[in-house]
The first five atom37 places (N, CA, C, CB, O) and aatype in JSON, in Angstrom:
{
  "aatype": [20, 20, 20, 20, 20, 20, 20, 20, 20, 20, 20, 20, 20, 20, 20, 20, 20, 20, 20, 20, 20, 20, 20, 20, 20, 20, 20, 20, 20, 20, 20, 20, 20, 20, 20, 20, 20, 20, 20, 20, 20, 20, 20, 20, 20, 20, 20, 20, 20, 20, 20, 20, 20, 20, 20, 20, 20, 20, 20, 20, 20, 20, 20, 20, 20, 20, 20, 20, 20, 20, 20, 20, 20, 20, 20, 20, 20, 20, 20, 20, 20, 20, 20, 20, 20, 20, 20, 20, 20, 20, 20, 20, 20, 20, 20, 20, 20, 20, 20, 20, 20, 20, 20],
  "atom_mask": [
    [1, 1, 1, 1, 1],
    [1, 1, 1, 1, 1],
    [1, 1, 1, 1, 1],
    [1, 1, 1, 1, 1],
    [1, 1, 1, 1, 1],
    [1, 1, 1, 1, 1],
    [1, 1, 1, 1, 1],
    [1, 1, 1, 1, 1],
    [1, 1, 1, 1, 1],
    [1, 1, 1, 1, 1],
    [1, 1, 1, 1, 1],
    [1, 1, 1, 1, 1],
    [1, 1, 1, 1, 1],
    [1, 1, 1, 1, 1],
    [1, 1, 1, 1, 1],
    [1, 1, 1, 1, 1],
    [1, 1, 1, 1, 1],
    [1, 1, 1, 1, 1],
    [1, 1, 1, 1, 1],
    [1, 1, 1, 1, 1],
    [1, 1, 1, 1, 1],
    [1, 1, 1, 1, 1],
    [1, 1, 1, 1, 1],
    [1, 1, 1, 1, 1],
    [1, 1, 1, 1, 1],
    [1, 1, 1, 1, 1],
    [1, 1, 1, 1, 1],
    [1, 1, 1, 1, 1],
    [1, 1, 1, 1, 1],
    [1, 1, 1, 1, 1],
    [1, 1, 1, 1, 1],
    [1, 1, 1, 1, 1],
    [1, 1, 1, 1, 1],
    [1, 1, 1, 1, 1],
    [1, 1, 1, 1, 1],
    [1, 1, 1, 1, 1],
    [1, 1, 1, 1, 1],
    [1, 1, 1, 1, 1],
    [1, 1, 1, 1, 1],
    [1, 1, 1, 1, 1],
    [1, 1, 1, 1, 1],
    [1, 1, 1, 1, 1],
    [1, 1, 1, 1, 1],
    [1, 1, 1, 1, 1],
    [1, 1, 1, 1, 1],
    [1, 1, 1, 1, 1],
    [1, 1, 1, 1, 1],
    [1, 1, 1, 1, 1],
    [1, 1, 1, 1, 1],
    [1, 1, 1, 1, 1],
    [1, 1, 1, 1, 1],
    [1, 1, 1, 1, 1],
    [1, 1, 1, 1, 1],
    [1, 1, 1, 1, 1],
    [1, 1, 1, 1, 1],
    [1, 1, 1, 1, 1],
    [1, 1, 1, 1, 1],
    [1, 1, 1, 1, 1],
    [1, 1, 1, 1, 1],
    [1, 1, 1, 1, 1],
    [1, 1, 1, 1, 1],
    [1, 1, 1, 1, 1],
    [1, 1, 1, 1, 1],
    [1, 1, 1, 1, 1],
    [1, 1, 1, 1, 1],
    [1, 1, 1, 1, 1],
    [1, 1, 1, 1, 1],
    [1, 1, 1, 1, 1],
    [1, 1, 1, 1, 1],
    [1, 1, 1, 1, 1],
    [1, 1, 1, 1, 1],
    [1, 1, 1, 1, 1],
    [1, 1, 1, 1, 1],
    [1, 1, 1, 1, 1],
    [1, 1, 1, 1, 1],
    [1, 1, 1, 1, 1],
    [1, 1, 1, 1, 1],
    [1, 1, 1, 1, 1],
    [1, 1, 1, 1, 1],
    [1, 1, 1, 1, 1],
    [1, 1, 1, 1, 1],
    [1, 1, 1, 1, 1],
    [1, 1, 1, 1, 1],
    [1, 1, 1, 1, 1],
    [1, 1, 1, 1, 1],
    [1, 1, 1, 1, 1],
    [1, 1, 1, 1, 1],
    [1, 1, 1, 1, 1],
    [1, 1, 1, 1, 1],
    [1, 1, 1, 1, 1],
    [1, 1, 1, 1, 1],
    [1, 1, 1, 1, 1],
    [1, 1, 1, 1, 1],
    [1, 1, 1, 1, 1],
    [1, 1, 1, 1, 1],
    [1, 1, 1, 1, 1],
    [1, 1, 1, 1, 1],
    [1, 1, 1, 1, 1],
    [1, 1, 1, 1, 1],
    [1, 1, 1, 1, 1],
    [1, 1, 1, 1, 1],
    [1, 1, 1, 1, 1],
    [1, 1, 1, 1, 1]
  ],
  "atom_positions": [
    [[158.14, 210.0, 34.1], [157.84, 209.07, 33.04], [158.49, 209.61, 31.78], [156.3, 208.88, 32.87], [158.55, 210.8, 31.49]],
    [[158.95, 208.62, 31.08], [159.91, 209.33, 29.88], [158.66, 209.25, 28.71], [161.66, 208.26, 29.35], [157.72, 208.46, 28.7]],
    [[158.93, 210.21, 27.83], [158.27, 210.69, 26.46], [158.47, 209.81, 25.72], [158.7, 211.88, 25.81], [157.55, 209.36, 25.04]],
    [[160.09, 209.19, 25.64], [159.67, 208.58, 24.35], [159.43, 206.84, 24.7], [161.0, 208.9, 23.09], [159.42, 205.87, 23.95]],
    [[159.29, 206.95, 25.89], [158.2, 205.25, 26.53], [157.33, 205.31, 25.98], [157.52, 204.94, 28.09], [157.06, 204.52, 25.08]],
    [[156.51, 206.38, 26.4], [154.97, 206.51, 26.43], [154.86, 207.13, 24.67], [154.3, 207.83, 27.94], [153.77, 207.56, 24.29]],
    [[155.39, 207.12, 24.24], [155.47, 207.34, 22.53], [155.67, 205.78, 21.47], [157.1, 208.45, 22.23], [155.18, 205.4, 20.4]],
    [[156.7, 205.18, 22.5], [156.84, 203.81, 21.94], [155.63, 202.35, 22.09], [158.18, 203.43, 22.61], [155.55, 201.21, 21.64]],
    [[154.81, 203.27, 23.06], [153.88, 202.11, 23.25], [153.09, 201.26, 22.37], [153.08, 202.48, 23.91], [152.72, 202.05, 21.49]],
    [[152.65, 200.19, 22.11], [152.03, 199.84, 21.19], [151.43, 198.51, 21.7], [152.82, 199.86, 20.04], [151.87, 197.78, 22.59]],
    [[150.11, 198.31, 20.8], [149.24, 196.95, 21.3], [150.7, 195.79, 20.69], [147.13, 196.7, 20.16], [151.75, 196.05, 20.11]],
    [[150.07, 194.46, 21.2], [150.54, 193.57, 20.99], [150.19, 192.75, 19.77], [150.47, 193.12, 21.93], [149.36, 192.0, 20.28]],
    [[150.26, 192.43, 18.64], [149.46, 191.65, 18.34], [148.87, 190.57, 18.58], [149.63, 191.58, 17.79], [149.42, 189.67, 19.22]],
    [[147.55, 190.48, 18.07], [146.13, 189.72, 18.52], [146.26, 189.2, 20.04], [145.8, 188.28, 17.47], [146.04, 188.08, 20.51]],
    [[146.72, 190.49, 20.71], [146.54, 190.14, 22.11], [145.4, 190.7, 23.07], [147.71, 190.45, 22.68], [145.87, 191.72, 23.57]],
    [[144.08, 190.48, 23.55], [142.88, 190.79, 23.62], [143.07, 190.92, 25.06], [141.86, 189.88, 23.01], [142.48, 191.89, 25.55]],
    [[143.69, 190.24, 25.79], [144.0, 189.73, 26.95], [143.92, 191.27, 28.18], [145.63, 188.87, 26.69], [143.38, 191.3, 29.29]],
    [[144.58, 192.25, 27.54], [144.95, 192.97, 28.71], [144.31, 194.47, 28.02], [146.81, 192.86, 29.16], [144.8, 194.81, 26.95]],
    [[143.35, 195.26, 28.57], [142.64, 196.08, 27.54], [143.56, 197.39, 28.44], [140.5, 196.01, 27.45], [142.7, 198.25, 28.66]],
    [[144.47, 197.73, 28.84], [144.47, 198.75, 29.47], [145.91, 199.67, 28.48], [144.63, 198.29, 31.21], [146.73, 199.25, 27.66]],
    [[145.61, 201.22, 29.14], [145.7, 201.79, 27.8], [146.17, 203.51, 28.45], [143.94, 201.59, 26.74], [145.45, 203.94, 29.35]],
    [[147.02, 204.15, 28.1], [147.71, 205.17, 28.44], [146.93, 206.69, 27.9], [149.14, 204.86, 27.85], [146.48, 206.83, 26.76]],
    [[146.91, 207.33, 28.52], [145.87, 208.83, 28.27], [146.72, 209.6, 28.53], [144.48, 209.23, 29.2], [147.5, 209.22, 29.4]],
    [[146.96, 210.92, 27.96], [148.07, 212.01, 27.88], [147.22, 213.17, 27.38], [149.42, 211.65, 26.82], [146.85, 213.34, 26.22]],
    [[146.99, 213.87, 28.35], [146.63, 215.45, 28.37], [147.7, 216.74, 28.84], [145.42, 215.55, 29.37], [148.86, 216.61, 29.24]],
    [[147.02, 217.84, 28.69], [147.04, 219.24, 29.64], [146.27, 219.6, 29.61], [147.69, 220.26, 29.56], [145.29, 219.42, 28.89]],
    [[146.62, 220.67, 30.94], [145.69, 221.37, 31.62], [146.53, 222.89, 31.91], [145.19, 220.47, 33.0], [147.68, 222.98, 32.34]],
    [[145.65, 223.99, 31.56], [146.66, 225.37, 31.83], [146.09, 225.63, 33.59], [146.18, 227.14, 30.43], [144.92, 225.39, 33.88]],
    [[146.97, 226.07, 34.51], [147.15, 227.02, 35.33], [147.19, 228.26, 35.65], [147.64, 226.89, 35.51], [148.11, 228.04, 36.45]],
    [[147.03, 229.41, 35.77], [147.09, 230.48, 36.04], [147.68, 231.17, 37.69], [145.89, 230.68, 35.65], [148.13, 232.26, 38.03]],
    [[147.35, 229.71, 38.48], [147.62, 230.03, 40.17], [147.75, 228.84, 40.45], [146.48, 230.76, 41.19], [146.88, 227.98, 40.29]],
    [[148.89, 228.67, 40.89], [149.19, 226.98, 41.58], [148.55, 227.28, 43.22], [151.46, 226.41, 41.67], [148.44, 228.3, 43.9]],
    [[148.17, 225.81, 43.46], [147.54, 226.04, 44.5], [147.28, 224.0, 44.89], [146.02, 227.29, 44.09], [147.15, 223.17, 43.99]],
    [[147.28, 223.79, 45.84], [147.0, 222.26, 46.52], [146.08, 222.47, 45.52], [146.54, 221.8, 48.31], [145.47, 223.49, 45.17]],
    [[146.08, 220.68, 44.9], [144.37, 220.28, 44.1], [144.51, 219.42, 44.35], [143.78, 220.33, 42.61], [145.58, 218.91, 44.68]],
    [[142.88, 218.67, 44.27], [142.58, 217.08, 43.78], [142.15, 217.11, 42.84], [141.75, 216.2, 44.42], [141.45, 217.92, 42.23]],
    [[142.61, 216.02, 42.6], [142.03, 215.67, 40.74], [141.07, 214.5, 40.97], [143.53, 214.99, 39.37], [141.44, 213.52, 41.61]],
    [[139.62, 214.62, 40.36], [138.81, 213.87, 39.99], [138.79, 212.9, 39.47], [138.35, 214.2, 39.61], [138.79, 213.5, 38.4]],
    [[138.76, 211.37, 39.02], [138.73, 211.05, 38.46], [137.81, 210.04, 38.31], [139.51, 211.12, 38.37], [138.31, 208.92, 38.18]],
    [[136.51, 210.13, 38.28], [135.27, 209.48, 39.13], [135.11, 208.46, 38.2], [133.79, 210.42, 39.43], [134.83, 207.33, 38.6]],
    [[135.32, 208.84, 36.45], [134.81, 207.6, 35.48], [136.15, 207.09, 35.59], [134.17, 207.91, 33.75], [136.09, 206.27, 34.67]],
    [[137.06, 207.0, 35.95], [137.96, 205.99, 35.81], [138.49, 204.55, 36.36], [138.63, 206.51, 35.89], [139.15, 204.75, 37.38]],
    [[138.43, 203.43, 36.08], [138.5, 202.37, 36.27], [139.01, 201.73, 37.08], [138.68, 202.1, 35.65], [138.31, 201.25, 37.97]],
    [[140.69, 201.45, 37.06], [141.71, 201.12, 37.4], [142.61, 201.56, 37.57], [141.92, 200.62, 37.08], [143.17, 201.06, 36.59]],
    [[143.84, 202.52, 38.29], [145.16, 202.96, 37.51], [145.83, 203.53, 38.23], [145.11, 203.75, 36.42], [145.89, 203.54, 39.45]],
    [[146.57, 204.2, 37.2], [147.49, 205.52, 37.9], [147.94, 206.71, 37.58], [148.5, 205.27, 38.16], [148.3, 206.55, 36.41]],
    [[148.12, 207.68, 37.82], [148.23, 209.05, 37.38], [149.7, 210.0, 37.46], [147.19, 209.69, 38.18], [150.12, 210.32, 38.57]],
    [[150.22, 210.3, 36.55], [151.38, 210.9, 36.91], [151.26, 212.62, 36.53], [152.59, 210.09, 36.12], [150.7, 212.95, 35.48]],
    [[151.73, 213.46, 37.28], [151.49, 214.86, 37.06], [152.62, 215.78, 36.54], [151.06, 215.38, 38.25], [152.98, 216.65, 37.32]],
    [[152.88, 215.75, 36.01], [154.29, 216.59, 35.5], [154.91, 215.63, 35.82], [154.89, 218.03, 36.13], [155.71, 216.15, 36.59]],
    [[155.24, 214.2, 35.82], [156.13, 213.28, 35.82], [155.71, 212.72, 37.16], [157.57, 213.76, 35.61], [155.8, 211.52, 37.43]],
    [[155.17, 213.8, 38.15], [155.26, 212.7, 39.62], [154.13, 211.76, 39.54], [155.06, 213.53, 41.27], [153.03, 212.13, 39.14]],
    [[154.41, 210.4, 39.97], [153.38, 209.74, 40.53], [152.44, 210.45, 41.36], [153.84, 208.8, 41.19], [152.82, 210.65, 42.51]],
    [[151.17, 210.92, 41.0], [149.94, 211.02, 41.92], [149.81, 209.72, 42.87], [148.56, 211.17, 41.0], [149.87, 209.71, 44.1]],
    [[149.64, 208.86, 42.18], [149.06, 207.71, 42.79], [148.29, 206.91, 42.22], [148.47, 207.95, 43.69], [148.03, 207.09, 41.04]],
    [[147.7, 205.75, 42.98], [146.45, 204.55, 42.08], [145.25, 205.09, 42.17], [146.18, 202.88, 42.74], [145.09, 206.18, 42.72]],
    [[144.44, 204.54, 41.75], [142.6, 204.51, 41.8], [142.41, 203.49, 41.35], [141.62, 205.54, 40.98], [143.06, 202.92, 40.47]],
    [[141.22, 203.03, 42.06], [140.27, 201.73, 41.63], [138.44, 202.07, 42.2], [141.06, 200.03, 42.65], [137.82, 201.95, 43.26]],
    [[138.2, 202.45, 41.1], [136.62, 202.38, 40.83], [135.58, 201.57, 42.52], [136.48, 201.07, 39.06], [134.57, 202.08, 43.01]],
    [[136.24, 200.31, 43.0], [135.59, 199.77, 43.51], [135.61, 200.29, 45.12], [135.87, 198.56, 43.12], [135.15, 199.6, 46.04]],
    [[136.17, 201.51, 45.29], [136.29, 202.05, 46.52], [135.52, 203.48, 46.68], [137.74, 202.15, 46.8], [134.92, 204.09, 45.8]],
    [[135.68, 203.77, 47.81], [134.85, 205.6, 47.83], [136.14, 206.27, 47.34], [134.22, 206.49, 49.81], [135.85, 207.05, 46.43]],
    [[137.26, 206.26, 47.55], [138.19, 207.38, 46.91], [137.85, 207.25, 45.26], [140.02, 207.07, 47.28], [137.81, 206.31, 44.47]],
    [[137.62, 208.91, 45.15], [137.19, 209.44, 43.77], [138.03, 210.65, 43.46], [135.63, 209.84, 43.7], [137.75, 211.29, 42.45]],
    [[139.05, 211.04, 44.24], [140.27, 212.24, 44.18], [140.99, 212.24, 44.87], [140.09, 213.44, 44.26], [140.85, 212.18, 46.09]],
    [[142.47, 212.36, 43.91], [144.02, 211.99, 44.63], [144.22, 213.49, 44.62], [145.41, 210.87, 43.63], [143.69, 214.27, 43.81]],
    [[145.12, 213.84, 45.71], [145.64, 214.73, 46.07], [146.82, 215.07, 45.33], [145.76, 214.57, 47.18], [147.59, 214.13, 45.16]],
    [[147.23, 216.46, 44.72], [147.98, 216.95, 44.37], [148.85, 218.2, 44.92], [147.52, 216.98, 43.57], [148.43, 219.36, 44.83]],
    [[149.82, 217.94, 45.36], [150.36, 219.63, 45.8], [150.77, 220.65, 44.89], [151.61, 219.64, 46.64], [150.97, 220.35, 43.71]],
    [[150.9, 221.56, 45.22], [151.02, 222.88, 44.59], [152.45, 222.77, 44.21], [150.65, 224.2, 45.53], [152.68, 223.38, 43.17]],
    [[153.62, 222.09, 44.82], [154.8, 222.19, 44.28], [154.95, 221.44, 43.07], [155.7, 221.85, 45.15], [155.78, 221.78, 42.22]],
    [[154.16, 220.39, 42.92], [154.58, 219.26, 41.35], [153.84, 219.95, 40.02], [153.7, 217.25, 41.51], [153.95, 219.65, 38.83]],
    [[152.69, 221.41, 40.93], [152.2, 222.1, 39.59], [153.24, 223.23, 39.4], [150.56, 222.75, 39.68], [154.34, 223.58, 39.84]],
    [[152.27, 223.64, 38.45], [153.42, 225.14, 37.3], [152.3, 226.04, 36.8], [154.52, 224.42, 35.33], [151.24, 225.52, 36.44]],
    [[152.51, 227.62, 36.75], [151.91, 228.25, 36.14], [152.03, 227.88, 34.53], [152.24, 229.41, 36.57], [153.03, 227.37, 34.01]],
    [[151.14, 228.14, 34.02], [150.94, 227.71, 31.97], [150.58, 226.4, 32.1], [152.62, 227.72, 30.68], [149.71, 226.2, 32.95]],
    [[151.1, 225.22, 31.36], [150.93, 224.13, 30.88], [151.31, 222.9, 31.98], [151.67, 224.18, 29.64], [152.4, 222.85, 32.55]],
    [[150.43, 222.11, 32.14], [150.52, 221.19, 32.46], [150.17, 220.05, 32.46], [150.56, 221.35, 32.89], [148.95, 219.89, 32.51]],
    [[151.19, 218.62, 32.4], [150.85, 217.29, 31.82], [150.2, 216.45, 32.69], [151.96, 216.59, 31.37], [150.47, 216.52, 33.88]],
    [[149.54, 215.82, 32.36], [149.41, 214.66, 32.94], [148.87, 213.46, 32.36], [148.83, 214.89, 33.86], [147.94, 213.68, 31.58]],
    [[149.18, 212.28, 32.51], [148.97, 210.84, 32.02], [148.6, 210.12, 32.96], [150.05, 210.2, 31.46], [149.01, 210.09, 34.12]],
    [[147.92, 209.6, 32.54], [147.15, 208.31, 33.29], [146.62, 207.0, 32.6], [145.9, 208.83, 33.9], [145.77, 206.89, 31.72]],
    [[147.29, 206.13, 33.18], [147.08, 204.8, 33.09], [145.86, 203.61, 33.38], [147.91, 204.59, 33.69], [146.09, 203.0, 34.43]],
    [[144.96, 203.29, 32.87], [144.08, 203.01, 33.1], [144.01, 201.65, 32.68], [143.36, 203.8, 32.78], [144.11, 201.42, 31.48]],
    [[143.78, 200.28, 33.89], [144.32, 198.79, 33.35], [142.83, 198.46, 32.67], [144.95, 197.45, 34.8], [142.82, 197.63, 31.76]],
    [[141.5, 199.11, 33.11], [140.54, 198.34, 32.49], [139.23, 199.33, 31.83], [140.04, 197.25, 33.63], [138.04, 199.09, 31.67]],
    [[139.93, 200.37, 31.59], [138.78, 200.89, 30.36], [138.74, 200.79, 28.96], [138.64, 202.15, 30.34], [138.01, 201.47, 28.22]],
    [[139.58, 199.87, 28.6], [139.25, 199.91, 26.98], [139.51, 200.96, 26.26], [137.94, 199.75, 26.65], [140.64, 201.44, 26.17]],
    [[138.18, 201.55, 25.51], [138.12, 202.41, 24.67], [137.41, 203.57, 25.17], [137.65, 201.91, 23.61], [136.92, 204.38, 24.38]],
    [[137.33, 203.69, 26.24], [136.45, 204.35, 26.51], [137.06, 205.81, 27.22], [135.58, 203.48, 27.26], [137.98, 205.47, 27.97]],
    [[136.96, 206.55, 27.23], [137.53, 208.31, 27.41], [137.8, 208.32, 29.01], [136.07, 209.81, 26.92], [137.17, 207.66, 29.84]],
    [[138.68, 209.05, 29.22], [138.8, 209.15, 30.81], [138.85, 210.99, 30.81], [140.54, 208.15, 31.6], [139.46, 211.67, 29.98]],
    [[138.21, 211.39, 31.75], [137.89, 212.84, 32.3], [138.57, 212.93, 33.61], [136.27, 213.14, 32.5], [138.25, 212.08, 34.43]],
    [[139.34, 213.72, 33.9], [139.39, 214.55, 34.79], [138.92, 216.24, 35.4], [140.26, 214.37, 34.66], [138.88, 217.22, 34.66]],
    [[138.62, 216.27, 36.69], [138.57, 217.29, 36.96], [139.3, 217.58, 38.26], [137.42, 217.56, 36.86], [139.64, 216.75, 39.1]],
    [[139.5, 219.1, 38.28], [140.15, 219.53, 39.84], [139.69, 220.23, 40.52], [141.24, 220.05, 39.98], [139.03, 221.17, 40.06]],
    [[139.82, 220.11, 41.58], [139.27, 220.91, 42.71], [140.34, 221.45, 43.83], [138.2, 220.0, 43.42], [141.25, 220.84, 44.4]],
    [[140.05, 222.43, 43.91], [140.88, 223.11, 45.2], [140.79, 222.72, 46.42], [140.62, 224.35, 45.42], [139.64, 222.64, 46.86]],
    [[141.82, 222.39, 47.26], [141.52, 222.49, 48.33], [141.53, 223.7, 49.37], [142.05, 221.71, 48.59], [142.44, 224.52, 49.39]],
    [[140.09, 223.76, 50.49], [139.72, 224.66, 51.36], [140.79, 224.4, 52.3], [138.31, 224.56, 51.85], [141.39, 223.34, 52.51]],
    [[140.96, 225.9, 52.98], [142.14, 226.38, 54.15], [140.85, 226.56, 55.22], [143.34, 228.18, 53.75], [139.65, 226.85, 55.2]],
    [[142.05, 226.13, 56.29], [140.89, 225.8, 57.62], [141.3, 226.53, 57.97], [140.64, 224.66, 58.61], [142.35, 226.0, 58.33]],
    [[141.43, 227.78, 58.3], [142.2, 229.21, 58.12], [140.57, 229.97, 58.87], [142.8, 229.78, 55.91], [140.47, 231.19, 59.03]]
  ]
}
């Protein structure tokens, strides 16, 4: 996803119609490792991780964490954005979890 897209974005005027709305964090690393990312309050959407597509979510199903591999992460800093078509104003949280080795 390019920076200066997601920099150029902007509402429409007096357009009420479509409430959905772009979120841009990090998260530091210390040990890359397979994760899922949480995203239980989130609505509608999609998630990109250092640029890769994670994938969609929609609230109205049991999936509540997309899978991430260890190659699209990085030790230090890392981005991620997510797209959300129907939360408004309202904050989106993530969390991650490791995945267990059947080891």
């Amino acid at each position: 996803m390019d920076e200066s897209f997601i920099g150029a974005l902007k509402a429409a005027p007096g357009s009420s119609m479509h409430d959905g709305i772009y979120y841009k964090g990090t998260f530091d690393l210390q040990e890359v490792a397979d994760t899922y990312l949480d995203i239980s309050n989130g609505k509608k959407g999609l998630i990109w991780v250092n640029g890769h597509n994670l994938g969609r979510y929609w609230n109205t199903g049991p999936q509540r964490r997309l899978y991430c591999p260890a190659n699209w992460l990085k030790k230090g800093e890392n981005e991620v954005v997510v797209f959300d078509t129907r939360s408004g104003d309202a904050a989106i949280t993530l969390s991650g979890f490791k995945t267990l080795n059947s080891d």
